[in-house]
Structure formats: structure tokens, C-alpha cells
DOVO-868053 format. One line per 3 residues: their letters; for each residue z, y, x of C-alpha. Coordinates in pm, whole numbers. Layout:
<pts>
a> Z,Y,X ~ ...
</pts>
This chain:
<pts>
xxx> 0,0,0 ~ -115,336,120 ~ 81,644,0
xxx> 6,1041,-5 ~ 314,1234,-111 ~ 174,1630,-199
xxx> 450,1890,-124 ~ 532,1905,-456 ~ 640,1546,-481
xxx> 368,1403,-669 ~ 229,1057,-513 ~ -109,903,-469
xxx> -125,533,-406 ~ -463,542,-255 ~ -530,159,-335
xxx> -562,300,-706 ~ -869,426,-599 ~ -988,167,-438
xxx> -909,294,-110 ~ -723,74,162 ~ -590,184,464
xxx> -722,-106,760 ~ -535,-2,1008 ~ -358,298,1175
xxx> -161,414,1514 ~ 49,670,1561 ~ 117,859,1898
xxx> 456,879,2130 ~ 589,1140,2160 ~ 461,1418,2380
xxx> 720,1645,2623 ~ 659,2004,2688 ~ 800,2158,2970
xxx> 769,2532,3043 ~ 834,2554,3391 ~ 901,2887,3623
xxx> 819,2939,3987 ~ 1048,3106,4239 ~ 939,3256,4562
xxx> 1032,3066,4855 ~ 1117,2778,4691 ~ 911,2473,4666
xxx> 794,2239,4355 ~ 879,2455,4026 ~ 1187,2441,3811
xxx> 1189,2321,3449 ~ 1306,2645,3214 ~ 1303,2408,2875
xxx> 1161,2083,2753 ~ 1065,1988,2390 ~ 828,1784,2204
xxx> 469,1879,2112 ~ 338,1767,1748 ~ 192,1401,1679
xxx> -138,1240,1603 ~ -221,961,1344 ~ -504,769,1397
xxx> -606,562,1075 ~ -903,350,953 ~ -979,276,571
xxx> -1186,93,376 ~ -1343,174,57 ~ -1482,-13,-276
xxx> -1670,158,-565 ~ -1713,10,-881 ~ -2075,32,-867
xxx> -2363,206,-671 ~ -2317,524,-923 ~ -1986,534,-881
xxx> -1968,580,-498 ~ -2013,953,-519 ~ -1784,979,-733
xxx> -1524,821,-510 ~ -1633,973,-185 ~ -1578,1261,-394
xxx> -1209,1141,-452 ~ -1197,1093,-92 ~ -1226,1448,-51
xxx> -964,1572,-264 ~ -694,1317,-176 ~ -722,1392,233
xxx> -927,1771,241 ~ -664,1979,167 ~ -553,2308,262
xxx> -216,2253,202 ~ 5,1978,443 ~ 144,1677,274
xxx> 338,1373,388 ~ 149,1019,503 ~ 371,726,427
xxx> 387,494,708 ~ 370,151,572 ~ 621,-46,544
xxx> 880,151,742 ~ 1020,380,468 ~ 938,667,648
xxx> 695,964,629 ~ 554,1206,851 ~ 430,1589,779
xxx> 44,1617,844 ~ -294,1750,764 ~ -650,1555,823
xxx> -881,1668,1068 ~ -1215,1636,969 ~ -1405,1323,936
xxx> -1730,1141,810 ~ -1760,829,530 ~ -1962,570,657
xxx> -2175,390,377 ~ -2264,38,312 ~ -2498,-9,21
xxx> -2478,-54,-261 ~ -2082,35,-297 ~ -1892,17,22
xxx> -1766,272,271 ~ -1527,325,573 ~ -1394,591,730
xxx> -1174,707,984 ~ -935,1022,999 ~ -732,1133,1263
xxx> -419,1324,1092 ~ -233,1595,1337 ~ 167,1650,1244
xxx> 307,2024,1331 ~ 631,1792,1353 ~ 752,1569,1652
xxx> 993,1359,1369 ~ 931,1095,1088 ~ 1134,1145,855
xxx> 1362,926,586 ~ 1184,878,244 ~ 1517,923,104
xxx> 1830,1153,144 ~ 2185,1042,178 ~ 2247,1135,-141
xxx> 2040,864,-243 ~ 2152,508,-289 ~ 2176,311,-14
xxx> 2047,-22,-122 ~ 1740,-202,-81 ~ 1691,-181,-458
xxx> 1620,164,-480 ~ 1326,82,-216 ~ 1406,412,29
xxx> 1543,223,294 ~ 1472,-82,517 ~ 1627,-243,850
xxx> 1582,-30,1214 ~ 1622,318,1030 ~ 1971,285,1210
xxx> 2178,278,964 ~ 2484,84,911 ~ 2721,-89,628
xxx> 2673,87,323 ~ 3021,78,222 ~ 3085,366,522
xxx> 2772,549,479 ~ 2930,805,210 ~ 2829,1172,165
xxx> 3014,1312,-42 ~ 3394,1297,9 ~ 3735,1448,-149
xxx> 3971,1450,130 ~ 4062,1721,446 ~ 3937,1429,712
xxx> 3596,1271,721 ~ 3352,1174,934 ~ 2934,1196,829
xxx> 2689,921,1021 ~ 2341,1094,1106 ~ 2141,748,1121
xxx> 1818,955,1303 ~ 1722,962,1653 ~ 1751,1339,1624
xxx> 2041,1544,1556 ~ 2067,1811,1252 ~ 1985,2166,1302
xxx> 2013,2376,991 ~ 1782,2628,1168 ~ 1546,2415,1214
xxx> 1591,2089,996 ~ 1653,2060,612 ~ 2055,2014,561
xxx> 2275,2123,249 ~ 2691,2130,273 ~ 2824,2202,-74
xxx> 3190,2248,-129 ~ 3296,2261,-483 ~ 3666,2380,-581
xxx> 3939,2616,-478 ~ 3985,2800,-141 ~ 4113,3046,44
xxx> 3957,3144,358 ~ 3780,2787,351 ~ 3680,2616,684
xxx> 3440,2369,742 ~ 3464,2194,1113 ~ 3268,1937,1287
xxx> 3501,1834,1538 ~ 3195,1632,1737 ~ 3009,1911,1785
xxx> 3310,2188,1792 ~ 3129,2405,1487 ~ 3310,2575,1264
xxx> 3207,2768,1003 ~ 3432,2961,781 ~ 3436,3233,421
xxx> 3734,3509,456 ~ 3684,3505,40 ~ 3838,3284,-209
xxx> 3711,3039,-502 ~ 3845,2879,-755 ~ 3780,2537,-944
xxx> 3433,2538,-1077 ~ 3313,2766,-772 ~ 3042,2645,-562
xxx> 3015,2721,-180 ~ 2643,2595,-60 ~ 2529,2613,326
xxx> 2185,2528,298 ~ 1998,2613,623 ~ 2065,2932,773
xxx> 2232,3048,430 ~ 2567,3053,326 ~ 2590,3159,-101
xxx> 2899,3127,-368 ~ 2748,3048,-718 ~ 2413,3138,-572
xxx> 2477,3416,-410 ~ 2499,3503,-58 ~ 2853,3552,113
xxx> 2714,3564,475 ~ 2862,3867,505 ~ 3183,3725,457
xxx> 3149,3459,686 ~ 3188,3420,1034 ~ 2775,3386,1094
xxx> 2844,3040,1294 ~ 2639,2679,1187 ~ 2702,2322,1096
xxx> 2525,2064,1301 ~ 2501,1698,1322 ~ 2453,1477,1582
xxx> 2374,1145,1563 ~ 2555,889,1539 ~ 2908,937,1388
xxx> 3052,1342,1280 ~ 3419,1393,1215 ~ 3456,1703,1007
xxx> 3773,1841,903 ~ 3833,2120,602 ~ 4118,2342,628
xxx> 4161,2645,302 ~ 4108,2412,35 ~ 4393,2505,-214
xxx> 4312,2250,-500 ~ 4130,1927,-596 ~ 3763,1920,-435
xxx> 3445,1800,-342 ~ 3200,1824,-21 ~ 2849,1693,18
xxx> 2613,1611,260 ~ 2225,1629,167 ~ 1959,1565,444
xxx> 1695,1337,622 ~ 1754,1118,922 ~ 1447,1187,1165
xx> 1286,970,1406 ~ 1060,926,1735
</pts>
């Protein structure tokens, strides 16, 4: 099974169409070093290193009805993988996606009704990414999940939790930047000058205001809001990160009964 996911959620199961994906590659992962010279000093030295985007190299196969209807599905062709805007290719059978856009390519035809073709897609992201978040469930019956995503017993693996002292896994190769990577904290109850601390990573992140029950405190990316509106003002400007592996948080402020949750992707090589 070969799966498109558009931005706005909506999926494409290209075997529908009668069009199977053959085969496909995908390539490591590429570093980029920016380097600086110094005078007097041989060799170079290495300023910063990260990782370039990705290519996905992938063959299909395609079966028309009927010699009039080829058109029509080379036409299909078109709209599924042509478009302006990015979507997500779903790697088969590894419960994972990956960000990308086609380059261009060329349908080869077999009369009356056959065709193949081959597209090379480029990803503006180094990562694959989790189908599901971990506020999904975490069981092979909701079909997000499979073995080597790194993840552990599912009795541990909880995300949303009710007491001062917790700890969060991050199951992904890569660890959680909220300025760069997808991640939502949401603290629901009462507080006074509430204080959110990964002790792993030594962030803290902290409101001088107050709530009470019923209030909502939401860190989602680089934005801190109460009830939907923003508080960064109030706060003390500082992020939550996660690494992976294992994240022992603590939550100090918290003058009531309450909740906390943890919404993001695990990321991969």
C-alpha cells in the first residue's frame, strides 16, 4: 500500500488508482559543515555541523482500465504527485512519513494500458517522522505504530500525567526543539507562579500570573497563551526541550488538582 497524506490530512491510497509503488530508496543522511579558516593555522576548523534535506527515489507501476482510460489516469498521476504545495510520502510499512515535494518526471507507456514511472521526491527535512502523536494510543490496533520506532512498554509510555514528578520518553533519534519541531505542553488547573522543569535538560520555564481550575496554560512552539491568549510577557521567555530517551520534569506552583500533556512526533534518521 502506497499512501499520500496532503497537509490538510486528507489521504490518497494510490493503489485506488491503480497505481503501485515497485520499489523505492531513500537517502542517509547528509552532514553540513560550515567551516572557518584562520591565518597561520593549518587544515580549517568546523564552526557548526547539521544535516542537509533528503532524497526519495521511487519507481511505480501503473494499470488503466482500458486504452481510453490511460489519459485519464496519467492525468490522475498528475494531480496526486504535481503539486505546488508539500505533502507527506508514507514509507511503507514503517509507520512513518517524511515531508516532500516531486521533482519532475516522465510516464513511460506500454500499450494498450500500462505505464511506469519514476519520481525522485526531495524532503526540506533531515527527519521521518511518527504517523502518530503520543497522544495517540499506543497499540498495534490503532495501526500508528510498529517495532524499531524505539519505543518501549506501553504501560510507561504516558503523556499526560497528574502529579508534581514525571518523567516523558522521546522514542526519536532526535531530540525536541519547540523552535524548530512541533511540541504542545498544556497544563490545565490552578497556579500560582507555575513552573514547568525538565530536570534532563535543566529548562525551566515559568508564568509570574495565576489560574484557576478550568484555566488552560498551552506552550505550543515558541508560544506561551492562557485560554488562548498570549502571557509571554509574563513569562520568563525560556523553552521546554526533550531529549531522547527518558525526561524527568518536575512542576512546582500548582495550587490545586491538575493535568499536564505532552503532544508531539518522535523523528528519525
Amino acid at each position: 500500500m502506497m499512501i499520500i497524506e496532503r497537509l490538510d490530512g486528507t489521504m490518497i491510497d494510490t493503489e485506488q488508482y491503480g497505481i503501485k509503488l515497485l520499489t523505492h530508496s531513500i537517502s542517509s543522511p547528509t552532514v553540513r559543515v560550515v567551516t572557518e579558516e584562520i591565518d597561520g593555522r593549518d587544515g580549517y576548523v568546523e564552526v557548526d555541523t547539521t544535516y542537509d534535506g533528503r532524497k526519495i527515489r521511487a519507481s511505480f507501476f501503473m494499470h488503466a482500465v482500458d486504452r481510453q482510460d490511460f489519459p485519464l489516469l496519467r492525468n490522475e498521476v498528475f494531480r496526486i504527485f504535481s503539486t505546488k504545495e508539500l505533502f507527506y510520502f508514507h514509507e511503507p510499512n514503517q509507520k512513518r512519513r517524511w515531508l516532500v515535494r516531486s521533482n519532475g518526471f516522465e510516464i513511460e507507456k506500454y500499450p494498450p494500458r500500462i505505464g511506469t514511472f519514476e519520481i525522485e521526491f526531495s524532503s526540506p527535512s533531515s527527519y521521518a517522522e511518527s504517523i502518530g502523536t503520543t497522544l495517540d494510543p499506543f497499540t498495534f490496533d490503532a495501526e500508528l505504530w510498529q517495532i524499531g520506532q524505539g519505543l518501549i512498554e506501553s504501560d510507561d509510555l504516558k503523556y499526560v500525567h497528574n502529579t508534581a514528578n514525571f518523567s516523558i520518553y522521546n522514542a526519536g533519534d532526535i531530540d525536541i526543539d519547540p523552535r524548530v519541531l512541533p511540541l504542545k505542553i498544556e497544563f490545565t488547573g490552578a497556579s500560582t507562579n507555575l513552573t514547568i522543569t525538565n530536570q534532563t535538560t535543566g529548562d525551566t520555564w515559568q508564568y509570574t500570573g495565576t489560574t484557576v481550575d478550568g484555566d488552560t496554560i498551552t506552550l505550543d512552539g515558541v508560544r506561551s497563551l492562557k485560554n488562548g491568549s498570549s502571557i509571554f510577557g509574563q513569562t520568563n521567555r525560556k523553552l521546554i526541550t526533550l531529549k531522547s530517551g527518558w525526561n524527568d520534569f518536575t512542576i512546582t506552583g500548582a495550587t490545586g488538582a491538575f493535568t499536564i500533556s505532552f503532544d508531539f512526533r518522535f523523528y528519525y534518521l
